[in-house]
C-alpha positions in Angstrom: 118.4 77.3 92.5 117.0 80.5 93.1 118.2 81.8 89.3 117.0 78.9 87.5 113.0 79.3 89.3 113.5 82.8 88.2 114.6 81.7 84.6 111.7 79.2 84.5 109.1 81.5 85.9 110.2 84.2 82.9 109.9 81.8 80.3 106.4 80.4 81.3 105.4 84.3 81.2 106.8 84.6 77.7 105.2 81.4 76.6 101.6 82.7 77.9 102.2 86.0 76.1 102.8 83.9 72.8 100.2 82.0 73.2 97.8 84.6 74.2 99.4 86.7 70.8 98.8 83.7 68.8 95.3 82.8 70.3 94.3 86.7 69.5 96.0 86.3 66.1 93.7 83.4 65.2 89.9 85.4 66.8 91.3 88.0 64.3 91.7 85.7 61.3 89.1 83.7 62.4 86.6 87.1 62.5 88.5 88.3 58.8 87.7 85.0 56.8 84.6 85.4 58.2 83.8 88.5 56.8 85.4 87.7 53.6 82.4 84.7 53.6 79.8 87.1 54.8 80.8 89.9 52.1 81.0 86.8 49.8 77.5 85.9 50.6 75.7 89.2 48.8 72.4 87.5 48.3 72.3 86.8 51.7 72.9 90.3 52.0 70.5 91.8 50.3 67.5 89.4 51.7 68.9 91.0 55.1 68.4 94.8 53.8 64.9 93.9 52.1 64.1 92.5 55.3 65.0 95.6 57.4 63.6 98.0 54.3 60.4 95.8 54.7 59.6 95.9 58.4 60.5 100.2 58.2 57.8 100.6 55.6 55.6 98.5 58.5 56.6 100.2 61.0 56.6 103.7 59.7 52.9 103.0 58.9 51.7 101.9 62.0 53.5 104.6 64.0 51.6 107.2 61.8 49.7 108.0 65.2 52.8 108.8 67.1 52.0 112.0 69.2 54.5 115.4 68.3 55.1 117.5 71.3 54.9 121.2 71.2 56.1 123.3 73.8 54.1 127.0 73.7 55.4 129.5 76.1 52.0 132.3 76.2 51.0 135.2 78.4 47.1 135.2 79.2 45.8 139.0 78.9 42.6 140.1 80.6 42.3 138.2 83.5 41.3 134.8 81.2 43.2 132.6 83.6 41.0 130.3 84.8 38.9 130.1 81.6 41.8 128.9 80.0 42.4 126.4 82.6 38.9 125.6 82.4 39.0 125.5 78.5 42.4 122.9 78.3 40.0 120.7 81.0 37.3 120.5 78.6 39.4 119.8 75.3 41.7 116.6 77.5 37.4 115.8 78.3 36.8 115.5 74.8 39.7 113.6 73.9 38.6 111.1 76.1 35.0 110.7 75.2 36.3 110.8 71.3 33.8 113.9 70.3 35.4 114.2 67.0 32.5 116.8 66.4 33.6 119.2 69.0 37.4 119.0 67.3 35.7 119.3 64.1 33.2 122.1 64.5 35.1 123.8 67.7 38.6 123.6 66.9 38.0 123.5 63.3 40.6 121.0 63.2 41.0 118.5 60.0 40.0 114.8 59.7 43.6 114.0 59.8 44.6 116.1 62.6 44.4 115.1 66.2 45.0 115.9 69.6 46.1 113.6 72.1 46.9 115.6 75.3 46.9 119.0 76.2 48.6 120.5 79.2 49.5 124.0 80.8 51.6 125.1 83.7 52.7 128.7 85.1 55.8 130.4 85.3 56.3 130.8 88.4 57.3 134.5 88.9 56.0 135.7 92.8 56.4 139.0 91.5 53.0 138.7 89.2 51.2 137.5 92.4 52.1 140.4 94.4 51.6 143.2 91.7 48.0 141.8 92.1 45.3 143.2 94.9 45.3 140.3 96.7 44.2 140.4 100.6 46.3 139.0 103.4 44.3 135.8 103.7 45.5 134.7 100.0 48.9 136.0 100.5 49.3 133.8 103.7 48.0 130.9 101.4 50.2 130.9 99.3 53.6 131.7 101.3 52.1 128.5 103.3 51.8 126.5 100.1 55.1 127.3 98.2 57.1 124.2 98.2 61.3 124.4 97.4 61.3 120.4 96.0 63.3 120.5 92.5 61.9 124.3 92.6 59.3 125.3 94.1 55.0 124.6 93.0 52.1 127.0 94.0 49.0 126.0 95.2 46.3 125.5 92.4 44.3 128.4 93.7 46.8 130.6 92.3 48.3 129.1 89.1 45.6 130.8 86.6 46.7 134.4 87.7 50.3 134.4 86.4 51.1 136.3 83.5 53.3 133.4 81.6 52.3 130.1 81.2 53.4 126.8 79.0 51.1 124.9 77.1 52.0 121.2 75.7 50.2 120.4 73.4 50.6 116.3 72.1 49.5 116.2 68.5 49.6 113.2 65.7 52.4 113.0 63.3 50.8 114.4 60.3 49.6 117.5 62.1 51.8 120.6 62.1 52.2 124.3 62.9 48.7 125.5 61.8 47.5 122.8 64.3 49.1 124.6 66.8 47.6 128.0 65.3 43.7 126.2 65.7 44.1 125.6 69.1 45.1 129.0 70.1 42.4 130.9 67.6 40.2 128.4 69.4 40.7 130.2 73.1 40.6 133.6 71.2 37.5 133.3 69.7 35.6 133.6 72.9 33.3 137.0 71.9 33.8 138.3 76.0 37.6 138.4 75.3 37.3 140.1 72.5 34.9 142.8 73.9 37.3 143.0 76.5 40.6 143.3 74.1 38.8 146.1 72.1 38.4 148.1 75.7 41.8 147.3 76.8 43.2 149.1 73.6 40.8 151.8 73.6 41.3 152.1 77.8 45.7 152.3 76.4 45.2 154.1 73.8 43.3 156.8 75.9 45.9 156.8 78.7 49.1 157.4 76.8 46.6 160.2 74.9 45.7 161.7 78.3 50.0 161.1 79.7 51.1 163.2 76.4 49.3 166.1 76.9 49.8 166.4 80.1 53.6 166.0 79.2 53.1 169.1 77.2 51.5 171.0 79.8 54.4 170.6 82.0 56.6 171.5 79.2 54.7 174.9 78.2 54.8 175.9 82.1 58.7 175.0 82.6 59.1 177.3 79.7 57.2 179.8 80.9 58.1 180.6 84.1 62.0 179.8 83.3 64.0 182.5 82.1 68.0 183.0 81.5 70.1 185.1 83.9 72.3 187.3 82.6 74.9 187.5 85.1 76.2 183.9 85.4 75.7 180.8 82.8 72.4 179.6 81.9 70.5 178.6 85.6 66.1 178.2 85.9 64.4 179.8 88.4 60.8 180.4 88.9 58.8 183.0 90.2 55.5 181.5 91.4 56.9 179.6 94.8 54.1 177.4 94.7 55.5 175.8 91.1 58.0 173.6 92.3 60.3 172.5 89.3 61.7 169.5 90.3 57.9 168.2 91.0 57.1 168.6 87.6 60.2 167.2 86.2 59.8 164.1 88.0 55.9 163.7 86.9 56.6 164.2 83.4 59.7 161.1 84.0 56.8 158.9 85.5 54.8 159.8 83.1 57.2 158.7 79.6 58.0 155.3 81.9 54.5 154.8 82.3 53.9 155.2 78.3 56.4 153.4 77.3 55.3 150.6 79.9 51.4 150.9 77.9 53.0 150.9 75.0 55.0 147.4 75.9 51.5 146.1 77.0 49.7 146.8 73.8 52.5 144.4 72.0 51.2 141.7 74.3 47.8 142.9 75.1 46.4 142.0 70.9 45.0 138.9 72.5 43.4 136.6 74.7 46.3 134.3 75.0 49.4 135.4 72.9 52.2 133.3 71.6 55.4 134.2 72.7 57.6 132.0 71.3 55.7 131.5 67.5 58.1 130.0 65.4 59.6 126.1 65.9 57.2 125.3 68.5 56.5 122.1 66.8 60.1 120.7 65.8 60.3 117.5 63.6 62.8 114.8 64.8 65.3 114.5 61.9 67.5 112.0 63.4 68.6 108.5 62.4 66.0 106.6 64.4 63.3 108.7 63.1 63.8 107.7 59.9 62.7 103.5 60.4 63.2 102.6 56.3 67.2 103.5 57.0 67.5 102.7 60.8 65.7 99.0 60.5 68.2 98.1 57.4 71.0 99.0 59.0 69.8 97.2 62.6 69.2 93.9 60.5 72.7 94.4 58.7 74.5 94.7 61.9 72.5 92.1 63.4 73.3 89.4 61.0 77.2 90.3 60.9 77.1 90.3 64.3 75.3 86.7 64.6 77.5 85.5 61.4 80.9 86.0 63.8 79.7 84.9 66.5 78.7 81.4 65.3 82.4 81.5 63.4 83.9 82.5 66.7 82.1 79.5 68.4 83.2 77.0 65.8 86.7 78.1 66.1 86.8 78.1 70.0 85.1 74.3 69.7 87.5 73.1 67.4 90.2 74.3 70.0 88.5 72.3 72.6 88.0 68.9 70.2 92.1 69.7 69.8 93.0 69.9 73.3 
């Protein structure tokens, strides 16, 4: 008895797994000569693809206005901070009272080009804060405003004095790099900053002057008091005890770091705000979706085949249901 339930139970599994094979079998036929119809079908076809070319042209039209986001990593030279804070408040002010004039006359931007948001944010380095004079009431403000949340903020009273900041700038598709370039010209144009440029490279300029010469000074008076003894290799000595050699060797070390530092700060010192990363700030997407004459044909296409084998599918699975 116990065989034969065994037998039985085996052959209803091998009669589920044949029907299930030929049930499968027939979804796949069913879907192939459904295809074959659907491929058959061309005009059908190719009112679907005119459809989807069709609603892309639409589309691609109205979005015309899409913002571009670029992402400007700058360091803000002479202590300009807060007017450029103050100056990214008053363009997002504009854009919202729709003073085409101002962008016009201001910004000198085109009548095609447009701004839709501007932003800016530090990087965050501690170490600019602290290379600042600063007194102990600020300091204490901000070590009792840093918060460690997904990295840590700084309060807003100290976000204008970093060194580096990022600027987003939202833009409309047919604007480009040189929009980018209008904005930025637009915070160096302010005559104080430029007053204050020209001093900063005449106050560098005069520095490293000053650190040479006296580089040369120390040389000519190593030399001078240094001579070569005779009786053992090459040593330095000198004979006025108040010269201390290693003094002046160290002063003239400080002195090439702190030229080469000046000279590091006249590369970023040309301008008010100075682009650091210049090229590719404004990317273009180049991808399938951003390309809506290709994407909404294809969509459609898939669509329909999708729908066509779907409704075969459903007439096959009802005519197994009339059947049983």
């Amino acid at each position: 008895m116990k065989n034969n339930f065994k037998e039985n139970e085996e052959l209803d599994i091998i009669v589920l797994i044949e029907k299930i094979k030929l049930m499968l079998l027939s979804v796949f036929l069913q879907i192939f000569r459904r295809s074959k119809m659907i491929l058959s079908n061309w005009k059908q076809l190719i009112i679907v693809v005119l459809a989807g070319i069709l609603m892309g042209y639409i589309m691609t039209d109205s979005e015309k206005n899409n913002s571009k986001e670029a992402t400007i990593l700058v360091k803000i030279n002479f202590d300009a901070g807060n007017y450029i804070y103050d100056a990214i408040d008053l363009i997002n002010l504009k854009i919202l009272s729709e003073d085409k004039n101002f962008f016009l006359k201001e910004i000198m931007l085109d009548e095609t080009e447009t701004i839709d948001e501007i932003l800016i944010s530090p990087v965050v380095d501690i170490k600019d804060i602290m290379e600042k004079e600063i007194n102990a009431n600020e300091i204490r403000a901000l070590f009792e405003n840093l918060e460690y949340e997904d990295g840590f903020s700084v309060t807003e009273g100290f976000k204008s004095d970093y060194d580096y900041h990022l600027i987003t700038l939202k833009v409309s598709n047919n604007s480009s790099l040189n929009t980018v370039s209008k904005v930025i010209d637009y915070f160096n144009r302010n005559p104080l900053f430029a007053k204050l440029k020209d001093r900063n490279l005449q106050r560098i300029s005069s520095v490293i002057y000053d650190n040479e010469q006296t580089i040369k000074q120390i040389d000519k008076i190593i030399n001078f008091y240094t001579t070569e003894k005779k009786v053992s290799s090459a040593q330095l000595y000198i004979d006025n005890k108040d010269i201390r050699p290693n003094d002046l060797i160290n002063t003239k070390v400080a002195l090439q770091k702190e030229n080469e530092d000046l000279k590091n700060e006249n590369l970023t010192s040309e301008q008010t705000v100075m682009v650091i990363n210049e090229t590719n700030v404004l990317v273009e997407n180049k991808s399938l979706l951003s390309n809506l004459m290709i994407y909404y044909p294809i969509l459609f296409l898939v669509i329909y085949v999708l729908i066509s084998l779907l409704i075969g599918l459903y007439s096959y699975l009802d005519k197994l249901d009339r059947a049983s």
